[in-house]
Every structure is written in structure tokens, then in C-alpha cells.
VMD Tcl script that builds the backbone (N, CA, C; Angstrom):
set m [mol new atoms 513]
animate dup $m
set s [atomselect $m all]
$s set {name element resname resid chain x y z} {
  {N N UNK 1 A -85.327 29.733 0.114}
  {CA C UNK 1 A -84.691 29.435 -1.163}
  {C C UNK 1 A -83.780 30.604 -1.536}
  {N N UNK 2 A -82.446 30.274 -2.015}
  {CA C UNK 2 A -81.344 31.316 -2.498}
  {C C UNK 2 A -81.352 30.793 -4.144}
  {N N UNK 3 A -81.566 32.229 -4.809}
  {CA C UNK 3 A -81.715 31.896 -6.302}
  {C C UNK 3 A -79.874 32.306 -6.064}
  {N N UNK 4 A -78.765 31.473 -7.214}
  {CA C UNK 4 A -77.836 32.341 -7.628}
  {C C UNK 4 A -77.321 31.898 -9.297}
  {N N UNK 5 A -76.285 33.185 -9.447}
  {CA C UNK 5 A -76.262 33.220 -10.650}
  {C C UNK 5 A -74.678 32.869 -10.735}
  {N N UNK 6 A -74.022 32.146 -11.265}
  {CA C UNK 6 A -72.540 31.425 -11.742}
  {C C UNK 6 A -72.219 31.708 -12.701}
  {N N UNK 7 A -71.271 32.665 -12.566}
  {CA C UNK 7 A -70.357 33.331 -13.474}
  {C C UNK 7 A -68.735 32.961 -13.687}
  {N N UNK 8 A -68.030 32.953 -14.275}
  {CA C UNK 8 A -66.519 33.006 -14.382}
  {C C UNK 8 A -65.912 33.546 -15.530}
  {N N UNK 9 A -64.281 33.610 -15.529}
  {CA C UNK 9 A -63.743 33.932 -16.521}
  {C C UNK 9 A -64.222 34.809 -17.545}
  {N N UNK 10 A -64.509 35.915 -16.793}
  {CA C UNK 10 A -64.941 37.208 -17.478}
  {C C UNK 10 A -63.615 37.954 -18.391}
  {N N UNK 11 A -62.437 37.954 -17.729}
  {CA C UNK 11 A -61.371 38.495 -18.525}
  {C C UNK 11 A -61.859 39.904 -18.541}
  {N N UNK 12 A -62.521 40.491 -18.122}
  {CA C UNK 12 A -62.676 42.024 -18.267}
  {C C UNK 12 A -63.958 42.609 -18.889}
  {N N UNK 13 A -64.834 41.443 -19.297}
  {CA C UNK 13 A -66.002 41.708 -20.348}
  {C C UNK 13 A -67.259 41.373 -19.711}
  {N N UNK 14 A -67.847 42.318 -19.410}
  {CA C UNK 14 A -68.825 41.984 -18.745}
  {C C UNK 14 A -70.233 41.943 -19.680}
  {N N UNK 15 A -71.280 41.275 -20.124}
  {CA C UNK 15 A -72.016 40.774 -21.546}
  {C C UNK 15 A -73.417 41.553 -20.326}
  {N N UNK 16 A -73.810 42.617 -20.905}
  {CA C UNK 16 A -75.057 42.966 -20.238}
  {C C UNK 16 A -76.051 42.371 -20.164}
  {N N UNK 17 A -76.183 41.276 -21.016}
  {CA C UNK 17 A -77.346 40.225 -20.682}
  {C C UNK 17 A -77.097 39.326 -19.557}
  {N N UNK 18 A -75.759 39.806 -18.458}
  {CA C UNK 18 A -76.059 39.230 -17.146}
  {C C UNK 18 A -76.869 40.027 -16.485}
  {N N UNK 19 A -77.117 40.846 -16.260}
  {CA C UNK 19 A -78.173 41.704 -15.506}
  {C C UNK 19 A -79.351 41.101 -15.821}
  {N N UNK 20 A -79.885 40.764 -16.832}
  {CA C UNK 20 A -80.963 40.292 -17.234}
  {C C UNK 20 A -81.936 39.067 -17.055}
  {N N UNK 21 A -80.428 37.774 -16.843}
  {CA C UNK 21 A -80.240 36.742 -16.555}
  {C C UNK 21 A -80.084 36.723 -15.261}
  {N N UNK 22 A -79.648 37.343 -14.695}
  {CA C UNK 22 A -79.324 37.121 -12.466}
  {C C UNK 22 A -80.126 38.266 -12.427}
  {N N UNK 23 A -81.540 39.232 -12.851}
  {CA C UNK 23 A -81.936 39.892 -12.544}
  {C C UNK 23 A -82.356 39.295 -10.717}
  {N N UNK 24 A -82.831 38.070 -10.985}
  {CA C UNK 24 A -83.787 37.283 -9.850}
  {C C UNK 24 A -83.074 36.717 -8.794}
  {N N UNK 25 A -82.023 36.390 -9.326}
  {CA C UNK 25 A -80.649 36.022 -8.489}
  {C C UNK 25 A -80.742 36.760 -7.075}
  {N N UNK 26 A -80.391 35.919 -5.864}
  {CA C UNK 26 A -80.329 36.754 -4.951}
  {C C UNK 26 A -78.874 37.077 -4.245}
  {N N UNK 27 A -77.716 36.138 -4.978}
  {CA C UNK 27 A -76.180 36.157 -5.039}
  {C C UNK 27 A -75.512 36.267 -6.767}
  {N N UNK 28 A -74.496 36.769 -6.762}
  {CA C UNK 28 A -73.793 36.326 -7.868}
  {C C UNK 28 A -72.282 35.685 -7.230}
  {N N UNK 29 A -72.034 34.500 -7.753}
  {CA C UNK 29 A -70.634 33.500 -7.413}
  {C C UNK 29 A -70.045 34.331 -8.625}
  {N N UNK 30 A -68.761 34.596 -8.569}
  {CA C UNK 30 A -67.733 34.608 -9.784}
  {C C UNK 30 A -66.310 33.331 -9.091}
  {N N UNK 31 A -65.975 32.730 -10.064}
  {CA C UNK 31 A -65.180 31.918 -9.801}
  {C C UNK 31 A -63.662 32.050 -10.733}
  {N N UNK 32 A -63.087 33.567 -10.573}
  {CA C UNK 32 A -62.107 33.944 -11.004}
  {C C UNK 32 A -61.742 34.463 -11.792}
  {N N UNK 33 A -61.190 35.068 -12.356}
  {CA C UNK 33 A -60.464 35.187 -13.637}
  {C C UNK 33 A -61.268 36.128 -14.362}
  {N N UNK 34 A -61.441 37.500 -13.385}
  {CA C UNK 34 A -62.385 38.390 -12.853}
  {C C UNK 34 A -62.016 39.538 -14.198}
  {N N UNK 35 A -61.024 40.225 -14.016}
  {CA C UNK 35 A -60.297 41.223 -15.031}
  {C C UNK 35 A -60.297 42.222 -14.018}
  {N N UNK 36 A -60.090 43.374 -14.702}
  {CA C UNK 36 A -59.921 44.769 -13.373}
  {C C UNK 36 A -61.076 44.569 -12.171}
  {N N UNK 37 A -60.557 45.173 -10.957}
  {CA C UNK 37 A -61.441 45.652 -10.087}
  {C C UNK 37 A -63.050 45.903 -10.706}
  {N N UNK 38 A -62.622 47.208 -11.255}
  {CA C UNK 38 A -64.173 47.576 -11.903}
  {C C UNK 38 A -65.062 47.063 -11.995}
  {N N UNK 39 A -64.748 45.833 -12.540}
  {CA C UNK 39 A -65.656 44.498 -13.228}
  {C C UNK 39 A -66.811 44.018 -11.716}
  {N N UNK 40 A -65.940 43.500 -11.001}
  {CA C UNK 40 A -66.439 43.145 -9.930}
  {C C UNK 40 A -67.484 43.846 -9.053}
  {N N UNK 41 A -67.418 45.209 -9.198}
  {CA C UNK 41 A -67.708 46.430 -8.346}
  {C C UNK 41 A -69.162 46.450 -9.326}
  {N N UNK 42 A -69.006 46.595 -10.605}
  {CA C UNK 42 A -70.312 46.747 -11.370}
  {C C UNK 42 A -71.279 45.564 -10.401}
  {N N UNK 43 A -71.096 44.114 -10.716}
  {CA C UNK 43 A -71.771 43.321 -10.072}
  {C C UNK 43 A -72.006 43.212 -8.825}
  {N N UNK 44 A -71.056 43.948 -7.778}
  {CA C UNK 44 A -71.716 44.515 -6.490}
  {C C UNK 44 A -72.278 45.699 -6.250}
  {N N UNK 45 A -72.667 46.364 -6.812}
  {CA C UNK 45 A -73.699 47.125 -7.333}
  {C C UNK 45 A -75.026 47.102 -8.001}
  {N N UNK 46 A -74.900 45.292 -8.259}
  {CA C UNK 46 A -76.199 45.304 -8.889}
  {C C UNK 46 A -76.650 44.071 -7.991}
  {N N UNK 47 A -75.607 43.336 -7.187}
  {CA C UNK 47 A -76.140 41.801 -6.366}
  {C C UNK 47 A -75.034 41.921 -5.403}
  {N N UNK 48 A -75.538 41.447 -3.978}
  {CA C UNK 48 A -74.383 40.682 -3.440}
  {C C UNK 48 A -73.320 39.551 -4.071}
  {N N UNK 49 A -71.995 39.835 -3.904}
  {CA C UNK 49 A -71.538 39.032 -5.020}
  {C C UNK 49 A -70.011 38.395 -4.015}
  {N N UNK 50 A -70.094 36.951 -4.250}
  {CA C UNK 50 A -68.772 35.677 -3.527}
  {C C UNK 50 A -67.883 35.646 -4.787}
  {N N UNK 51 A -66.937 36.178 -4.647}
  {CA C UNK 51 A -65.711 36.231 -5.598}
  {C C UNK 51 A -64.729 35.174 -5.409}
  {N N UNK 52 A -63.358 34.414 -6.317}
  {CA C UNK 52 A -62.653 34.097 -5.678}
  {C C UNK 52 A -61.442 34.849 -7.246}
  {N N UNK 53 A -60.117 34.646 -6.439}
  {CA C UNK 53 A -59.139 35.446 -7.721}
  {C C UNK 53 A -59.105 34.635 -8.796}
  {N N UNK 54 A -58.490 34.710 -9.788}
  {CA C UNK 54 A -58.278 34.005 -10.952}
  {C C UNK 54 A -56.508 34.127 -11.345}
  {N N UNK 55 A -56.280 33.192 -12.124}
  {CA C UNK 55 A -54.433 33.498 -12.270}
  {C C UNK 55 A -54.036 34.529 -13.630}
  {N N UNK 56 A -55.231 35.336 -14.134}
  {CA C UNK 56 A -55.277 36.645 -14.483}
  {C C UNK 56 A -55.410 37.898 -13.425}
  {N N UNK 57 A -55.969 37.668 -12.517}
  {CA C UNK 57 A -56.168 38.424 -11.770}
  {C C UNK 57 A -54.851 39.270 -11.006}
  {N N UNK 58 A -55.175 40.739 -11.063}
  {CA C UNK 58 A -53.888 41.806 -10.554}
  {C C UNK 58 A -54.253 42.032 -9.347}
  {N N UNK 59 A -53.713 42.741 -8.871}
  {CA C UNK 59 A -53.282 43.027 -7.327}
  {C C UNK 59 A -54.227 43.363 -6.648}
  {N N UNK 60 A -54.818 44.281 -7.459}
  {CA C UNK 60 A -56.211 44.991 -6.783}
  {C C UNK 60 A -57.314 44.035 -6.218}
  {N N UNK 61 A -57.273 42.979 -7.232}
  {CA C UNK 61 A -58.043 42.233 -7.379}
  {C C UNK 61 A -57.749 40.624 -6.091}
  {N N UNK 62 A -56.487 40.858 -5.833}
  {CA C UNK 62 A -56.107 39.236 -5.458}
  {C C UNK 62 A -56.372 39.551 -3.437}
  {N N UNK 63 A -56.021 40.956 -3.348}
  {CA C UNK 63 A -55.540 41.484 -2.434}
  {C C UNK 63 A -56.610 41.702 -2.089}
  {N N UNK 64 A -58.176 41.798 -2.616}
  {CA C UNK 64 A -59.393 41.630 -2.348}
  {C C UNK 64 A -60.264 40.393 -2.212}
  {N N UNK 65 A -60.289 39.686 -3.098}
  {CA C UNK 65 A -60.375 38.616 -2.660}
  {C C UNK 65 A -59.433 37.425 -2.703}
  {N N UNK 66 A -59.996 35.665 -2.025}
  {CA C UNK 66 A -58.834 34.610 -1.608}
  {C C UNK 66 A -59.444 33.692 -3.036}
  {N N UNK 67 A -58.146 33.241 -2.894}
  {CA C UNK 67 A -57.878 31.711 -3.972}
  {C C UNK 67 A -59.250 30.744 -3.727}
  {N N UNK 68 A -59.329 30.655 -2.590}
  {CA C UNK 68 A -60.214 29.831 -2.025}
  {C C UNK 68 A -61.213 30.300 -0.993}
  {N N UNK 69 A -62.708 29.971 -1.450}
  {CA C UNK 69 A -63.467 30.753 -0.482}
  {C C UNK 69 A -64.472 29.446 0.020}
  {N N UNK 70 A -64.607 29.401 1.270}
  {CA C UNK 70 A -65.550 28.343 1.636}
  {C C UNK 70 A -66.661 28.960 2.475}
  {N N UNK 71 A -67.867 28.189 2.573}
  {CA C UNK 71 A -69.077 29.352 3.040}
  {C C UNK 71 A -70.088 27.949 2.781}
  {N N UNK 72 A -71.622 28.540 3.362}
  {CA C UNK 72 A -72.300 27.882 3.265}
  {C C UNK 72 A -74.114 28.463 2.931}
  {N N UNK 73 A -74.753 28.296 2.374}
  {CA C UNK 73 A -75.730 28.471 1.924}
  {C C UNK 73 A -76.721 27.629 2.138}
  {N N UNK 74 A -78.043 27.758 3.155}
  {CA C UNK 74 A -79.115 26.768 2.986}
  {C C UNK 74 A -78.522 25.719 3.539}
  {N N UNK 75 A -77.557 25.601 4.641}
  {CA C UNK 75 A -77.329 24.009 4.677}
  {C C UNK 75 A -76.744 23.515 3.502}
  {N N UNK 76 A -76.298 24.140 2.306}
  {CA C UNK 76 A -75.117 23.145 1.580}
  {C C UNK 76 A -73.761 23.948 1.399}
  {N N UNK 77 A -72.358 23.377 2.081}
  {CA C UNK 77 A -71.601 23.529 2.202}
  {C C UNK 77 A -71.120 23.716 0.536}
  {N N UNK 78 A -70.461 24.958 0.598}
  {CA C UNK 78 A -69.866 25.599 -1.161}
  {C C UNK 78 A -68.220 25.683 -0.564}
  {N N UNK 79 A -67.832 24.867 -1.648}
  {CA C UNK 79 A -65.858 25.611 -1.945}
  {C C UNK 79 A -65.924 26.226 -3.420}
  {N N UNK 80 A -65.021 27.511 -3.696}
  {CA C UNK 80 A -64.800 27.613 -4.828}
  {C C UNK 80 A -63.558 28.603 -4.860}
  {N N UNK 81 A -63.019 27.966 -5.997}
  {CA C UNK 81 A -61.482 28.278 -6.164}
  {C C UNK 81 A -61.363 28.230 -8.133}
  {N N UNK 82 A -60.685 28.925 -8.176}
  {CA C UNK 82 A -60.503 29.257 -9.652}
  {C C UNK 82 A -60.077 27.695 -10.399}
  {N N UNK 83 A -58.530 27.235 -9.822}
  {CA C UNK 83 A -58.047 26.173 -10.926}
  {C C UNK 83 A -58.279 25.082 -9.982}
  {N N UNK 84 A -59.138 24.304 -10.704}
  {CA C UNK 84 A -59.504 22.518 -9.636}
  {C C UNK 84 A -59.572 21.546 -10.431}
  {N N UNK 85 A -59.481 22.015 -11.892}
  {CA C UNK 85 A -59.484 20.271 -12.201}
  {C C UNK 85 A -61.406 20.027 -12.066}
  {N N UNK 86 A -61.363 18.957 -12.824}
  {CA C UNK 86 A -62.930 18.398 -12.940}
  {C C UNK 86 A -62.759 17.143 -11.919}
  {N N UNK 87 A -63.824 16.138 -12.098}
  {CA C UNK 87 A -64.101 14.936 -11.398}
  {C C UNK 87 A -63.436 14.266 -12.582}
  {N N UNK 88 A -62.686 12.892 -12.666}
  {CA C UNK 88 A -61.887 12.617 -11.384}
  {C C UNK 88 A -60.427 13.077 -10.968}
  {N N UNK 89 A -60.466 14.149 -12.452}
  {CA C UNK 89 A -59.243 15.108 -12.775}
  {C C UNK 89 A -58.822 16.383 -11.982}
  {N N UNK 90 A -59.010 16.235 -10.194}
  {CA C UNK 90 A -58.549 17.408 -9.892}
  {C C UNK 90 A -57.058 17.757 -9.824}
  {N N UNK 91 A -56.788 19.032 -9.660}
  {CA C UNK 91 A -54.997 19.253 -9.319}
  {C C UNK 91 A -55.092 18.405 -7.906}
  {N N UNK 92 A -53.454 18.648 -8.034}
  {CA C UNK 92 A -52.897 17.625 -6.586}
  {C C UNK 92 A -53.314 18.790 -5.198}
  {N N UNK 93 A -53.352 19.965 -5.538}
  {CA C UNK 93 A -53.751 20.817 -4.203}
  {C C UNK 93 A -55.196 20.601 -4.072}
  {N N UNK 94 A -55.887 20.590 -5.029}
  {CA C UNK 94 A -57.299 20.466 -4.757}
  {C C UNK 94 A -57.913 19.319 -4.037}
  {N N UNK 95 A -57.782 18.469 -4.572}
  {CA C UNK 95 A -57.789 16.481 -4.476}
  {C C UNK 95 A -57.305 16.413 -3.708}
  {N N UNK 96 A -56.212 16.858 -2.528}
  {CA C UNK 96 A -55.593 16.426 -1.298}
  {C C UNK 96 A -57.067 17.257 -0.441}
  {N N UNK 97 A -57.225 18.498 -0.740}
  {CA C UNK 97 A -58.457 19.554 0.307}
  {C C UNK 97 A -59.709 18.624 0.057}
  {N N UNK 98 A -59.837 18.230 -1.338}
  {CA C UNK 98 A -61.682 17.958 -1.131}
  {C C UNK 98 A -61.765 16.352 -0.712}
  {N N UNK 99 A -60.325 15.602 -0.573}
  {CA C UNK 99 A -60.586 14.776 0.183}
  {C C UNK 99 A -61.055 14.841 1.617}
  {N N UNK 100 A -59.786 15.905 1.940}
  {CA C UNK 100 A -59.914 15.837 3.813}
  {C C UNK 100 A -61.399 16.589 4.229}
  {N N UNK 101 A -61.686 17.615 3.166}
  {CA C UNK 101 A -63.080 18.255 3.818}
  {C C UNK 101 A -63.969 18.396 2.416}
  {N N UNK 102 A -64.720 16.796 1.821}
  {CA C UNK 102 A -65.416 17.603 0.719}
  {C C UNK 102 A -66.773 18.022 0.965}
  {N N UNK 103 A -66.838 19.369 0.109}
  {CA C UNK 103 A -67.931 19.854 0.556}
  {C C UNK 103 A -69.524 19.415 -0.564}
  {N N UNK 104 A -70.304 19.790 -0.295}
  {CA C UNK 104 A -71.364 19.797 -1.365}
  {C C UNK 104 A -71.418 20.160 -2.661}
  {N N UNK 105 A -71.277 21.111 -2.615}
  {CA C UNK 105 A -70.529 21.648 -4.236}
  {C C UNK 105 A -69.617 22.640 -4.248}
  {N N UNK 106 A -68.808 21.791 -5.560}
  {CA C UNK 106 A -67.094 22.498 -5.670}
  {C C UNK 106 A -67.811 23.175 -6.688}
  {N N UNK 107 A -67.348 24.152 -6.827}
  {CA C UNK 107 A -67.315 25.537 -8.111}
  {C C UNK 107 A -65.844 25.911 -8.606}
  {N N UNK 108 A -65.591 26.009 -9.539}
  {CA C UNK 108 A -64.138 26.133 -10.308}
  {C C UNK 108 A -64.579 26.549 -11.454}
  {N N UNK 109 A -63.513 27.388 -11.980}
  {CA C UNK 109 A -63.540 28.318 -13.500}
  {C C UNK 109 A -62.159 27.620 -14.348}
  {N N UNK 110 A -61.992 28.491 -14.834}
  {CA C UNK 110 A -60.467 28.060 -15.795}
  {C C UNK 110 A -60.298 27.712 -16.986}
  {N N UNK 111 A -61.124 26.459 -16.829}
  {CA C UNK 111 A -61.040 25.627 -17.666}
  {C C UNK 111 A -61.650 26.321 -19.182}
  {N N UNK 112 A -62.454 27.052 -19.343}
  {CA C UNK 112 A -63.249 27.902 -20.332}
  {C C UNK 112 A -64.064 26.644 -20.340}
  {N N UNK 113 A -64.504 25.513 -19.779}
  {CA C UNK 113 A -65.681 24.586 -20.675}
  {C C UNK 113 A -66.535 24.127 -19.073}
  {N N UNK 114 A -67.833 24.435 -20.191}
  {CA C UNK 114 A -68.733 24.532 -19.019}
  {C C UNK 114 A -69.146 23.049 -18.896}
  {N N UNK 115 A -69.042 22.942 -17.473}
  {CA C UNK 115 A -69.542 21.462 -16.695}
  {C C UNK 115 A -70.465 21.344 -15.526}
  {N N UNK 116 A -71.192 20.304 -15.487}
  {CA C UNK 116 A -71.774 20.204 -14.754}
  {C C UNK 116 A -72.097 18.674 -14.638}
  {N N UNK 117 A -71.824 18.197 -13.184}
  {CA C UNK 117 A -71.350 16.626 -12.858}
  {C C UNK 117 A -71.377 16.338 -11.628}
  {N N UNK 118 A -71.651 15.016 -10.801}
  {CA C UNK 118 A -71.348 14.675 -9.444}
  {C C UNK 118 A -70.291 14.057 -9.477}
  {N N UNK 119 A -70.084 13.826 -8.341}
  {CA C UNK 119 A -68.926 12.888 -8.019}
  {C C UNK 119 A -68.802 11.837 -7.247}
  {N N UNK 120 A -69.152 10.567 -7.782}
  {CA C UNK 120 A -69.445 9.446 -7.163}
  {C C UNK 120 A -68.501 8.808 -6.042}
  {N N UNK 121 A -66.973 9.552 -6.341}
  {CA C UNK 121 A -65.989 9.189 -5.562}
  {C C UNK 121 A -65.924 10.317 -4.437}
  {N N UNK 122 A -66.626 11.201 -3.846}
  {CA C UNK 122 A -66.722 12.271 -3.142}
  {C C UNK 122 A -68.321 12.401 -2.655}
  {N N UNK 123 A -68.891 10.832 -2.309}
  {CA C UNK 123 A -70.173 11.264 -1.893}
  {C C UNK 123 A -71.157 12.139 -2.757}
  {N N UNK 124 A -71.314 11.823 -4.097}
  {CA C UNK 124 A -71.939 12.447 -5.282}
  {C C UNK 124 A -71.638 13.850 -4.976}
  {N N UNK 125 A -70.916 14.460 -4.961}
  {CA C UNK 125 A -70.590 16.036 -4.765}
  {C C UNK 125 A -70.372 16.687 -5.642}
  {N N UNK 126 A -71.628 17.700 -5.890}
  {CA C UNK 126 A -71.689 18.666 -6.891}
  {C C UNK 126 A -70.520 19.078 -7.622}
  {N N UNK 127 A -70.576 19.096 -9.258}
  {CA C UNK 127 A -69.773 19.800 -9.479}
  {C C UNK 127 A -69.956 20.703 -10.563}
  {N N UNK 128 A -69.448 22.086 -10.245}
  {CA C UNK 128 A -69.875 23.143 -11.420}
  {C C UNK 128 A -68.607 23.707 -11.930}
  {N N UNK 129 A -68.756 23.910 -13.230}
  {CA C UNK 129 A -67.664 25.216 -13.667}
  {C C UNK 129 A -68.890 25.963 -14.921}
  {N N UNK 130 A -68.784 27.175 -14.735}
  {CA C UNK 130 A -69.848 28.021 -15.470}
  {C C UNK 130 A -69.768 28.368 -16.901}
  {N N UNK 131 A -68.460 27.523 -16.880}
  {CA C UNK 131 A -67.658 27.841 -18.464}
  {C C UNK 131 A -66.815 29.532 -18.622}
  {N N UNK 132 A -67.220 29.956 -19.760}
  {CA C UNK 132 A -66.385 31.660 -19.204}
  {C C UNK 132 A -67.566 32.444 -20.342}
  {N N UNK 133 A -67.705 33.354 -19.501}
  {CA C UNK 133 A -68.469 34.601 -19.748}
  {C C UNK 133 A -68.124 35.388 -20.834}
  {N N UNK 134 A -66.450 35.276 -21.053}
  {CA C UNK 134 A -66.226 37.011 -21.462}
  {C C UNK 134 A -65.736 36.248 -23.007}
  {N N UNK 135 A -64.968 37.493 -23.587}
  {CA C UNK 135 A -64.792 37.177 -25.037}
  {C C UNK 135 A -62.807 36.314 -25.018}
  {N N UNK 136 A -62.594 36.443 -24.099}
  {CA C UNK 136 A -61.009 36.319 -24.469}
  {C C UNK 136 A -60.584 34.258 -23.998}
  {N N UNK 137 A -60.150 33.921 -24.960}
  {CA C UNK 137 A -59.946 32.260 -24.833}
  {C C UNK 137 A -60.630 31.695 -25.587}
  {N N UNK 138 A -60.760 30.137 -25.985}
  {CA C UNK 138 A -60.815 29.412 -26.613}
  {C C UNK 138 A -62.004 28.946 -26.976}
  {N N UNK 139 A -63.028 28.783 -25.758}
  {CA C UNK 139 A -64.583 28.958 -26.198}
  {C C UNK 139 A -65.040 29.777 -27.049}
  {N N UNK 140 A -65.839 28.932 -27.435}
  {CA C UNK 140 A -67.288 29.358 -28.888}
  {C C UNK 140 A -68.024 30.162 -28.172}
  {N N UNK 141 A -68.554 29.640 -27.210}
  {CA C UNK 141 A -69.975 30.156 -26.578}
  {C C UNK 141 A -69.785 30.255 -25.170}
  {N N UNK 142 A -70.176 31.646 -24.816}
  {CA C UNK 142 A -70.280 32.529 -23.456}
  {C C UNK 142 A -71.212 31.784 -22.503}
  {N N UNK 143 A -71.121 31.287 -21.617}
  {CA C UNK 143 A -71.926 30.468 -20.658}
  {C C UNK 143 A -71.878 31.110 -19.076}
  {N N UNK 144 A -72.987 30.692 -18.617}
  {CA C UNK 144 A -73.519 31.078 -17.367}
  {C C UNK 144 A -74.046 29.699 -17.031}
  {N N UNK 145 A -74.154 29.854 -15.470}
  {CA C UNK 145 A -75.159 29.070 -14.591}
  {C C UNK 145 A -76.467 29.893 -13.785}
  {N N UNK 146 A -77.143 29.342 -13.489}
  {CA C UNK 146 A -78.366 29.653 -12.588}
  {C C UNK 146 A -79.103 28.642 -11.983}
  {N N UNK 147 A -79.296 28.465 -10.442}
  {CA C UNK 147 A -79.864 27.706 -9.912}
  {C C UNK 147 A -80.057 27.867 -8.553}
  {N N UNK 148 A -80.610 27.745 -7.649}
  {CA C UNK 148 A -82.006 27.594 -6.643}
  {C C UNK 148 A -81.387 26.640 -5.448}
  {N N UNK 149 A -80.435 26.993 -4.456}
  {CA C UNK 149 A -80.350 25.990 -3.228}
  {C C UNK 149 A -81.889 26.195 -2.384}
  {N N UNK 150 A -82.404 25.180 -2.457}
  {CA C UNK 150 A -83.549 25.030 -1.512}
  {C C UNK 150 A -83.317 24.214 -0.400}
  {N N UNK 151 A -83.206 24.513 0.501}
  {CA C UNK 151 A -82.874 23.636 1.923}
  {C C UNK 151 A -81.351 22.958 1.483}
  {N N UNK 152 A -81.986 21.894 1.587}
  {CA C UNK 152 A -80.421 21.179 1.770}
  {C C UNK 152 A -80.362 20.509 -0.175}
  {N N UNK 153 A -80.905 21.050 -1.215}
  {CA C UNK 153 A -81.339 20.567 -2.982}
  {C C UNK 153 A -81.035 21.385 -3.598}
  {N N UNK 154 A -80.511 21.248 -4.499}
  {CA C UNK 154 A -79.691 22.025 -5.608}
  {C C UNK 154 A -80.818 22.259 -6.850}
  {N N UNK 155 A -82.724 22.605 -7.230}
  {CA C UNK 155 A -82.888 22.657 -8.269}
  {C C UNK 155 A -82.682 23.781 -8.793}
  {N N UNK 156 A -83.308 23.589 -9.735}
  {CA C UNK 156 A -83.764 24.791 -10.965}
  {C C UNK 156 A -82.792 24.767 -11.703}
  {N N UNK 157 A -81.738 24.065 -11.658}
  {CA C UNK 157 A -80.134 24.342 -12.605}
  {C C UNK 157 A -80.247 24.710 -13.932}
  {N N UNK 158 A -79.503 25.967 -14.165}
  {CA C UNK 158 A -80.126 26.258 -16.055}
  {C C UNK 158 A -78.632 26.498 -16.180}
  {N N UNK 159 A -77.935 25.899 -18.018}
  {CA C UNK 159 A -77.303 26.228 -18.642}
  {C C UNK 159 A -77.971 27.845 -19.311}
  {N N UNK 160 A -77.293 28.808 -19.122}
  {CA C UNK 160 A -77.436 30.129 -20.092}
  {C C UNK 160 A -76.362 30.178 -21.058}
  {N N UNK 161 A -76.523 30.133 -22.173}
  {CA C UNK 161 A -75.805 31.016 -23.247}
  {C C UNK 161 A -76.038 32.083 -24.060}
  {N N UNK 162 A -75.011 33.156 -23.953}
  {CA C UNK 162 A -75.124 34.615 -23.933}
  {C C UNK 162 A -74.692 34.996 -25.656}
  {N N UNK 163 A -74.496 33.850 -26.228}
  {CA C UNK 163 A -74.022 34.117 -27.286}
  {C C UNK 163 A -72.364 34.250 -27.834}
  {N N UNK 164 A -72.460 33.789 -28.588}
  {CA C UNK 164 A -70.745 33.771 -29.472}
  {C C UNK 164 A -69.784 34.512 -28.740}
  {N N UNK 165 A -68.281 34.066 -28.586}
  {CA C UNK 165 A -67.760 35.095 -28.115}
  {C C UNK 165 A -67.304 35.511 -29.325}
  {N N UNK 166 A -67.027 36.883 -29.308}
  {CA C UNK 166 A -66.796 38.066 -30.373}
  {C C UNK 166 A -68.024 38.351 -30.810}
  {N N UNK 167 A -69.553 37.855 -30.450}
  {CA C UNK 167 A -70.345 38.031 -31.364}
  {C C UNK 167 A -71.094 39.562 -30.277}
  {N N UNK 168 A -71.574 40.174 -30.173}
  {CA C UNK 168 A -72.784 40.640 -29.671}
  {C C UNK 168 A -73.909 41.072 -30.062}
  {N N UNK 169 A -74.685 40.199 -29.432}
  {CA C UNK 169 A -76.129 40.470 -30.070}
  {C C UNK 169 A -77.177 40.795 -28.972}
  {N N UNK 170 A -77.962 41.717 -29.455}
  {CA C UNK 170 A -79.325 42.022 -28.901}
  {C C UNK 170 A -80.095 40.876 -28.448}
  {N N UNK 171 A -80.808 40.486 -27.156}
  {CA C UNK 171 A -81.495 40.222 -26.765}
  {C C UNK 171 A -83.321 40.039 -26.745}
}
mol reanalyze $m
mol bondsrecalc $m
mol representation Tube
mol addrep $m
């Protein structure tokens, strides 16, 4: 079993009640839209961590990691790429790829609104976006994922919320 923890759209703010929350985690996913280097480096320092860039993301950052990262975990095939569109709303670059190769679960950020959905037109294929972490954009509330590939099963799935953005509060 791989515990991991689903992060995105940090914008530069990293909410210390992720440490707390992916303490158990045995990966952290970020799905873009990362903010400085730094950011990233904290969380590989505290977890192995699958990045992909975000269309905030600077040089340091892009030139480190790809748009698109594909990999596999436990027997379930993962894509994740910053801008994808939801089910049945992907972009035209995305929706042409997860036709020809869809995988088990798509992961995508961007959007700031956290989802979680299959896809009946893609062989029920997972779909996550973690919502956004950090304080900058249009969301109310700071969201995370957490969940458990066991063999070839996706449980344990938890919505986390970290609290208000602009707000910070003690734990």
C-alpha cells in the first residue's frame, strides 16, 4: 500500500498543517502552480515528492520539472499535468492524450476547485484536482487530498481542509 498526499496550486504558500496531514504519506503529488523553487525543495525534504509545472511557474521551476508526468504506482497507471479540464470538459490537448492512452487516474490543478469524479466515458477513470492549497485566487477554502493505492484500488480518499484562505489558524 502507497499512502499519498495531493497537493496543488500553492502559489508560494506553503500552510504547515501539510506536514501534519501527509505526515503518513509515503509520496507527495503537487500538480503545479508550485511558486519558487524553495517551495518544492521544503516538501522534498520532508517526502519524496512527483511534481508537474504550473502556468505560474518560473524557470527554475519549469526547467525542473515537465508539463506532463506519467508514472505508475501499485499497478495504477497516474497522468498529471497542471491545466486538463474536468470530465467531460477536458482541453483539446488533453482529450486528444487521454483518449489515445487513458490512464487510471488523471490529476490536474488550476482550476482552484476541488474535484473528485470518474469518468464513465474513459473506462470510469479517476479523476482528481486537489483544489489549491495556498492563499492567492478565488477559493474560500484551502484543500488537500489523501488517499491509499492498494494494489490495483484507490481507498481511503479524504477531502482535507486547511482552513480559509487569508485565514491562519492553529491546529
Amino acid at each position: 500500500m502507497t499512502k499519498i498526499g495531493l497537493i496543488s496550486d500553492t502559489h508560494g504558500y506553503l500552510d504547515p498543517k501539510v506536514y501534519d496531514y501527509f505526515e503518513n504519506c509515503d509520496e507527495i503529488w503537487h500538480a503545479g502552480d508550485i511558486g519558487p523553487l524553495s517551495l518544492i525543495q521544503e516538501l522534498e525534504d520532508f517526502k519524496p515528492v512527483r511534481a508537474v509545472w504550473g502556468n505560474i511557474d518560473d524557470k527554475e521551476v519549469t526547467s525542473r520539472y515537465a508539463e506532463d508526468l506519467r508514472f505508475s504506482v501499485e499497478g495504477k497507471r497516474v497522468w498529471m499535468t497542471h491545466i486538463g479540464g474536468y470530465p467531460p470538459k477536458y482541453n483539446r490537448r488533453v482529450k486528444n492524450l487521454l483518449t489515445a492512452d487513458t490512464p487510471d487516474i488523471f490529476i490536474c490543478g488550476h482550476s482552484h476547485i476541488l474535484k473528485v469524479m470518474t469518468d464513465p466515458a474513459l473506462d470510469n477513470m479517476l479523476f482528481l484536482n486537489p483544489g489549491a492549497a495556498g492563499q492567492q485566487g478565488f477559493h474560500q477554502m484551502k484543500t488537500l487530498l489523501r488517499f491509499d493505492i492498494n494494489g490495483k484500488k484507490v481507498d481511503n480518499l479524504e477531502v482535507i481542509e486547511l482552513g480559509k484562505r487569508g485565514a491562519i489558524k492553529n491546529h
